[in-house]
C-alpha positions as CSV (number, residue, x, y, z in Angstrom):
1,X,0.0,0.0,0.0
2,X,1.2,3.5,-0.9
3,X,-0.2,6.4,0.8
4,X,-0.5,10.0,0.0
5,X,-0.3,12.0,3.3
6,X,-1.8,15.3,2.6
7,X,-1.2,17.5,5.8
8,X,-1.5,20.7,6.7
9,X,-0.5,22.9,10.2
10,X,-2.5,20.2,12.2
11,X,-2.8,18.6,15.2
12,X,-2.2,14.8,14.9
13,X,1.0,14.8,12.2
14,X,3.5,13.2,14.1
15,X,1.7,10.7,15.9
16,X,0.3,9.8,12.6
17,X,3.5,9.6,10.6
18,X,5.0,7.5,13.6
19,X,2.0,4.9,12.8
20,X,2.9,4.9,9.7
21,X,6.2,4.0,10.3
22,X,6.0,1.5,12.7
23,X,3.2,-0.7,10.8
24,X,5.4,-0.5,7.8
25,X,3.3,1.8,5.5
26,X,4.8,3.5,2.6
27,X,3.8,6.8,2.2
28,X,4.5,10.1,0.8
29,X,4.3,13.7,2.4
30,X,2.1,17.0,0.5
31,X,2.2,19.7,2.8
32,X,0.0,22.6,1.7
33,X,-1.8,25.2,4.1
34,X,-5.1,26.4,2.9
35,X,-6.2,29.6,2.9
36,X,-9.9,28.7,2.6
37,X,-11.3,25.2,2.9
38,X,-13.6,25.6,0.2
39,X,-11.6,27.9,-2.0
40,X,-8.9,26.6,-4.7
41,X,-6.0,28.8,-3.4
42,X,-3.5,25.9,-6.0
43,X,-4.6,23.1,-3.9
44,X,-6.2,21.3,-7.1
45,X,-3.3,21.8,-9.2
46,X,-0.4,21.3,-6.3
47,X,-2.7,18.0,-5.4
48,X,-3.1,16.7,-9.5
49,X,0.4,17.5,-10.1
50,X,1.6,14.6,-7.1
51,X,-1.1,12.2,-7.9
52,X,0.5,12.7,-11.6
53,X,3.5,11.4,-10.6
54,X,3.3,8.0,-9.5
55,X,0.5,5.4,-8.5
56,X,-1.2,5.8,-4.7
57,X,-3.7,4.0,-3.3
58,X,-5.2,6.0,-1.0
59,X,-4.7,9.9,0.1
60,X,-5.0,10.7,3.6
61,X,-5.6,13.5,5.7
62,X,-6.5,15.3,9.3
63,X,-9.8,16.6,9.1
64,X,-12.0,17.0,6.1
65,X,-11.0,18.5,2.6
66,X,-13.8,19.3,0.5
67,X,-11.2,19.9,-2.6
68,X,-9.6,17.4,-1.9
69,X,-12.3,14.7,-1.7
70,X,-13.4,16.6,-5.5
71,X,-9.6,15.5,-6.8
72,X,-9.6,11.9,-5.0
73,X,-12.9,11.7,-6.9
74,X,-12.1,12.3,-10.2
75,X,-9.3,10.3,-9.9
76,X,-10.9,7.4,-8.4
77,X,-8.5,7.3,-5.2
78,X,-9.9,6.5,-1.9
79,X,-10.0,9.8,0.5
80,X,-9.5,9.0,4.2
81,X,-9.8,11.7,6.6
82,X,-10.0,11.4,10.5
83,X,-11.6,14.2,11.9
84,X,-10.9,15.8,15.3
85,X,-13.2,19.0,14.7
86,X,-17.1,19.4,16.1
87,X,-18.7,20.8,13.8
88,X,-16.6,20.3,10.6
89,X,-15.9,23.7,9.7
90,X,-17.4,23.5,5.9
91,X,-19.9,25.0,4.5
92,X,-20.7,23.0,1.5
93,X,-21.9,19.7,3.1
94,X,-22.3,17.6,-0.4
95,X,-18.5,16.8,-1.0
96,X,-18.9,14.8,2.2
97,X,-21.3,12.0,0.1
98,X,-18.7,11.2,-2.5
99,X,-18.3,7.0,-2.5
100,X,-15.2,7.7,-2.9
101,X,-14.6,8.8,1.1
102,X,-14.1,7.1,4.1
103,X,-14.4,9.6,7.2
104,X,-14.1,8.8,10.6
105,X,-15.8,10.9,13.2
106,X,-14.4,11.1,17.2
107,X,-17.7,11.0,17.7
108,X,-19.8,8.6,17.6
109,X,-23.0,10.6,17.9
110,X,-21.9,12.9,15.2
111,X,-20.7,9.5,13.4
112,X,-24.4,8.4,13.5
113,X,-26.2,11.9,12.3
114,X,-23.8,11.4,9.3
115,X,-24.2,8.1,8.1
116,X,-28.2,8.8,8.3
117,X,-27.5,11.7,5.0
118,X,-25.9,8.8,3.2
119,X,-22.0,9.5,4.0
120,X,-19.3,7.3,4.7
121,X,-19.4,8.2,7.7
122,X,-17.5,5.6,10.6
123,X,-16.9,6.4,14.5
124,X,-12.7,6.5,15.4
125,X,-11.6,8.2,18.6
126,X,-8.6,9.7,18.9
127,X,-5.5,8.8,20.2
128,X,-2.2,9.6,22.4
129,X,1.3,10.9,21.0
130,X,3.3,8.8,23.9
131,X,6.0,10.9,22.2
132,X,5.0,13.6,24.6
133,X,6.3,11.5,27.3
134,X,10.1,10.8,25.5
135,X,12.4,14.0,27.2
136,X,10.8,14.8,30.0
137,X,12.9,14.6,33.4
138,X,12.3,13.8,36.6
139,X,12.7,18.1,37.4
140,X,9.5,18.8,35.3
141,X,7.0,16.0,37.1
142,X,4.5,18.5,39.3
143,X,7.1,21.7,39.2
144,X,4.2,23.7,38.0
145,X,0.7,25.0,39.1
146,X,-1.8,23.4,41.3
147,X,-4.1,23.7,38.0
148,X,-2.9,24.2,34.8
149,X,-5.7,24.4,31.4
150,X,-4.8,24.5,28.3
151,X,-7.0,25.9,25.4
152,X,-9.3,29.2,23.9
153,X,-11.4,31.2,26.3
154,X,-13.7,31.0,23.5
155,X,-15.0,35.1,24.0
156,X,-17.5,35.1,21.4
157,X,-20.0,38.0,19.9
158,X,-22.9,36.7,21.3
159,X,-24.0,39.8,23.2
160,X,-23.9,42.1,20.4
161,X,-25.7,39.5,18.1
162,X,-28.6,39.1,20.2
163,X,-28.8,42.3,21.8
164,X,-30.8,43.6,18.2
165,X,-33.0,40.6,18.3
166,X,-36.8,41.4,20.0
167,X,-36.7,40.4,24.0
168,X,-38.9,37.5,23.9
169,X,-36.3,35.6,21.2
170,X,-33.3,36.8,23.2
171,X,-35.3,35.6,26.2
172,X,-35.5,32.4,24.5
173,X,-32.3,31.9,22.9
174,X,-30.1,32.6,26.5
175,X,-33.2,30.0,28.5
176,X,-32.0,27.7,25.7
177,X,-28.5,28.4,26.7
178,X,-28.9,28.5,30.2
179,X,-30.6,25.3,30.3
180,X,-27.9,23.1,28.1
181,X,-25.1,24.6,30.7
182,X,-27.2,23.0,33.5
183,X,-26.8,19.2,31.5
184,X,-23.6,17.3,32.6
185,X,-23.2,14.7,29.8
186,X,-25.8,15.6,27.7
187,X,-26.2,17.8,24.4
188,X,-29.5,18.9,23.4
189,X,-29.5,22.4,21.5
190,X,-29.5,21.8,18.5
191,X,-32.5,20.0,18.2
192,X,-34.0,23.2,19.6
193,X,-32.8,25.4,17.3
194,X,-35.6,24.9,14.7
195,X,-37.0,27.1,11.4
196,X,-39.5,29.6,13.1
197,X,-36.7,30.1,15.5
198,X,-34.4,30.7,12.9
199,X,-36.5,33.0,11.3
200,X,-37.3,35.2,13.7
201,X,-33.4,35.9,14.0
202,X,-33.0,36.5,10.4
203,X,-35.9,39.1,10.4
204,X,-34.0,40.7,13.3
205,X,-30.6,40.3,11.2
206,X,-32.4,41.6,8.1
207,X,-33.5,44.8,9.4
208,X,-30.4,45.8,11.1
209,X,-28.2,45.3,8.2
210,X,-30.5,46.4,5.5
211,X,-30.8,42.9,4.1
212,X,-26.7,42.2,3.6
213,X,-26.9,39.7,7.2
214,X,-28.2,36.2,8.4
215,X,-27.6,33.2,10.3
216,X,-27.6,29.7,9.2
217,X,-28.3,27.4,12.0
218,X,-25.0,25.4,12.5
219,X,-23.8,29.1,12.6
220,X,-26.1,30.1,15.3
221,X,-25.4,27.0,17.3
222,X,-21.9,27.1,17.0
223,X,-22.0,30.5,18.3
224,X,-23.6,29.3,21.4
225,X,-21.6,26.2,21.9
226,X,-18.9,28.8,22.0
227,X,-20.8,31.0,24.2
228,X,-21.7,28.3,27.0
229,X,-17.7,27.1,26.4
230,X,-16.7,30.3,27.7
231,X,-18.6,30.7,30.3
232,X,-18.2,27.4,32.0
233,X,-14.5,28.3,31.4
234,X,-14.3,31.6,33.4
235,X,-16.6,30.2,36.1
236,X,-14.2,27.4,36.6
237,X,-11.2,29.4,36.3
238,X,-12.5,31.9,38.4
239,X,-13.8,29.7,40.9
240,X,-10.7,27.3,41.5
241,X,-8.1,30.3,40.9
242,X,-9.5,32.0,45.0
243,X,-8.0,28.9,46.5
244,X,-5.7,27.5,44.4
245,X,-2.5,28.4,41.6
246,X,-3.9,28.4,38.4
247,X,-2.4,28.6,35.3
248,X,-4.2,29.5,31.8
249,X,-2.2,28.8,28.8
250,X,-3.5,30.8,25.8
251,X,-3.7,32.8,23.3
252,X,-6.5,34.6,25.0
253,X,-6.7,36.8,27.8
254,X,-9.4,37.9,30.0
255,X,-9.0,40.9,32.8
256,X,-11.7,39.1,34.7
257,X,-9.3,36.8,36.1
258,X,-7.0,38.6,37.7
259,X,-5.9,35.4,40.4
260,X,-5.3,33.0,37.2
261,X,-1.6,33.1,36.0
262,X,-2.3,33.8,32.3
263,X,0.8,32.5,30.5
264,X,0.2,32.8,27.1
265,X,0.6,30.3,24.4
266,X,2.3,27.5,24.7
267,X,3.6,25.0,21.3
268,X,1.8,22.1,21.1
269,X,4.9,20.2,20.3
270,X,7.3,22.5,22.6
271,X,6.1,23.0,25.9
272,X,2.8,21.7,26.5
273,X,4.1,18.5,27.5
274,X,6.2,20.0,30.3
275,X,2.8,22.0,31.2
276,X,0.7,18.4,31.1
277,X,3.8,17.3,33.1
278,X,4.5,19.8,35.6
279,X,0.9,20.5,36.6
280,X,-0.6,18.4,39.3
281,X,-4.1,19.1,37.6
282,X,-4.8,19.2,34.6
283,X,-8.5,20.6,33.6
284,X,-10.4,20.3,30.5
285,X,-13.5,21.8,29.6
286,X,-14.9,19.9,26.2
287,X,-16.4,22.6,23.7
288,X,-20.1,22.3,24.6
289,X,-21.0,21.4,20.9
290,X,-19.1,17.8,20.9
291,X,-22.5,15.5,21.9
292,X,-20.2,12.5,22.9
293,X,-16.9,12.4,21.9
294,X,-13.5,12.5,24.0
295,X,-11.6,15.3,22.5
296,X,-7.5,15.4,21.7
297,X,-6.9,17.1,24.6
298,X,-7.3,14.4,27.2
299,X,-5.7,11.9,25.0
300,X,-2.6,14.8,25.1
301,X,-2.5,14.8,28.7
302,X,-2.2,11.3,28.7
303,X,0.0,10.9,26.6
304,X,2.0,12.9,28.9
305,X,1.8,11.5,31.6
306,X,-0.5,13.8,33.7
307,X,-3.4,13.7,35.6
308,X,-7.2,14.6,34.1
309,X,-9.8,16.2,35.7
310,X,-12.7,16.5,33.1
311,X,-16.2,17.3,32.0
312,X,-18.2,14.5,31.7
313,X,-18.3,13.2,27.8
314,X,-20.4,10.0,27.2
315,X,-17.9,8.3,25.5
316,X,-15.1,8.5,28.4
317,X,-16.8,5.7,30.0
318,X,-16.1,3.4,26.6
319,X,-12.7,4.5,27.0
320,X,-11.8,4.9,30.6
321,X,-12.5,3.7,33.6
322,X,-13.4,6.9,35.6
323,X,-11.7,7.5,39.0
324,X,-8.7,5.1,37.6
325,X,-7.1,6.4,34.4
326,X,-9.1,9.6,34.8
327,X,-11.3,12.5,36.9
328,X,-14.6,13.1,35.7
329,X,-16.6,16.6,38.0
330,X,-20.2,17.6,37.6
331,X,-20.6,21.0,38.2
332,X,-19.0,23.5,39.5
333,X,-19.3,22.1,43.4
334,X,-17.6,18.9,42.2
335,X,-15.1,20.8,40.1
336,X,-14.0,22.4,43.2
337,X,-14.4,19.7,45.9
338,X,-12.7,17.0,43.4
339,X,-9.8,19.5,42.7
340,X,-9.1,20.3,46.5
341,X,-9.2,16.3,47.2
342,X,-6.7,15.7,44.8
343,X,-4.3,18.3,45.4
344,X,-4.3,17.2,49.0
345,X,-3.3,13.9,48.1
346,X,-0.6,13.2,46.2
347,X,-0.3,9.5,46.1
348,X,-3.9,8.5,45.1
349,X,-3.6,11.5,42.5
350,X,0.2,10.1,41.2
351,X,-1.8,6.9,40.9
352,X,-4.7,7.8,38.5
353,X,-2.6,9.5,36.2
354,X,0.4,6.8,35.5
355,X,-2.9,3.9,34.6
356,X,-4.2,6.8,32.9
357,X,-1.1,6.7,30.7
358,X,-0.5,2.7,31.1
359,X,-4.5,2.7,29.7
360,X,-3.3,5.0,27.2
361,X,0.0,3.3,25.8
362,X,-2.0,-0.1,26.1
363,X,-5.4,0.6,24.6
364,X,-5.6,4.1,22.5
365,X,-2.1,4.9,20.5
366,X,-2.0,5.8,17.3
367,X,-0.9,2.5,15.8
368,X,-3.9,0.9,16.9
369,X,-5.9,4.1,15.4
370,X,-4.5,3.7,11.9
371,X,-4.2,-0.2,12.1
372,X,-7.9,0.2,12.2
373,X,-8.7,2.7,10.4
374,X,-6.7,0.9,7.3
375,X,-8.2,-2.3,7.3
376,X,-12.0,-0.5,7.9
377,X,-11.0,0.3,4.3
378,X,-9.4,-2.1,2.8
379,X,-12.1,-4.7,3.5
């Protein structure tokens, strides 16, 4: 087998191309950063002109590629892409039924919704870079912060979106928020969000911006996924940073917080390790809008050796077994009582987080991913 590795400045590359490698899998590297995912910025041509050149059985990829599902097509070569995005951020939806793509979905909800439209559509969680691990000395092990979380404070434009909308649909739209923030484990917007609902926006939208503005509904979600992210982000960052050192590593910032450590970026192949490493917690808050799935992030932290406390994501209990390879809180009470139990004891903390990374190593590495993934489609 000989396979076309498309990649672009994604998460995933190594850990991929290590697969590759240790199952014995030729393949061949096309790195090319889009501008647009739907726009032919010399993708097509840079893509045509490789295929042109010698015989491949398959062209791979992280995340979805509508252009390049259109050139596997019309060349007849299988598209695989494993995607670690929810929602896919696309906006034309039909390059996703070609029979010539095999997709696999983190998760397995958003797996399901797919396959109903028609699309080859198959579940694959993600997996952990035990590269992360490789370098890190006995100095960086729990060096750091009490708390440490990685990731966007997701500040979104929600305010001034609805703030033009009439009161009783604003009223509506921030109950319908309110209540999804509530559910631990359980997404149920967007089966909310339905056509009168929409419409009453768009009037809104209309008449402020003399008919040049509306809002599709994966838009409208997505801004509220966003939204509810955020919050639930500042209230746990503000809540655990009055009694404990917390650290926030991003490119955001928020004056809100002024007890959180904000440290900035950090590389995700230079330094977060050490960060996943030298924290004794390490908290993630999944992005409301992902119904199931266990996101790259906790398989990153695992892969590093350090110990999860987490939102509760249905699928973590396929994966995990909860209170041994991982933390799971529900609410913010439990965030709070969970985090002071484990930073108080060391051993029983230590203890979760190497299974979590001997569950890891044995049960969710990339090998296994892309053993499976390969003969899924090859059958």
């Amino acid at each position: 087998m000989k396979i076309l590795f498309w990649q672009w400045h994604s998460f995933m590359n190594r850990g991929i191309e290590t697969a590759f490698q240790k199952l014995n899998v030729e393949y061949d590297i096309l790195f090319y950063q889009q501008t647009d995912w739907e726009k032919n910025d010399g993708i097509v041509e840079t893509l045509e002109q490789k295929l042109a050149t010698q015989a491949y059985d398959l062209v791979f990829s992280v995340n979805f590629a509508p252009l390049v599902a259109e050139v596997c097509k019309q060349h007849g070569i299988l598209y695989v892409s494993w995607v670690y995005d929810a929602p896919l951020h696309i906006r034309n939806l039909e390059a996703l039924k070609y029979d010539t793509n095999r997709i696999f979905f983190f998760d397995s909800i958003q797996t399901q919704e797919y396959q109903k439209q028609g699309i080859h559509a198959f579940h694959m969680p993600l997996a952990a870079d035990l590269q992360f691990a490789e370098g890190l000395t006995e100095r960086v092990w729990e060096k750091g912060a009490d708390i440490a979380m990685v990731g966007q404070l997701y500040q979104t434009e929600y305010k001034n979106y609805t703030a033009i909308l009439p009161e009783r649909v604003r009223g509506y739209l921030d109950g319908l928020l309110n209540a999804q923030m509530k559910v631990s484990g359980g997404y149920f917007l967007g089966e909310l969000i339905d056509l009168p609902l929409l419409e009453q926006c768009n009037e809104a939208f209309q008449k402020a911006s003399d008919g040049t503005f509306q809002i599709g509904k994966r838009e409208l979600e997505y801004m509220m996924a966003c939204e509810m992210t955020g919050r639930e982000r500042y209230l746990a960052l503000a809540l655990l940073s009055k009694y404990f050192k917390v650290e926030l590593y991003s490119g955001d910032r928020d004056e809100r917080l002024p007890q959180v450590q904000q440290m900035g970026y950090v590389n995700y192949y230079h330094g977060m390790a050490e960060v996943f490493a030298g924290s004794r917690i390490n908290l993630n808050i999944s992005l409301k809008i992902i119904p199931s799935g266990v996101p790259l992030r906790i398989f990153d932290i695992l892969g590093a050796g350090g110990f999860v406390l987490t939102n509760l994501q249905p699928e973590l209990y396929e994966l995990f077994t909860p209170d041994k390879d991982l933390v799971i809180y529900e609410g913010l009470e439990d965030l709070y009582e969970k985090a002071a139990f484990y930073i108080a004891h060391d051993a029983e903390r230590k203890k979760i987080a190497e299974q979590g990374h001997r569950t890891a190593a044995e049960r969710h590495t990339f090998v296994q991913r892309i053993r499976e993934m390969l003969r899924m489609c090859t059958e």
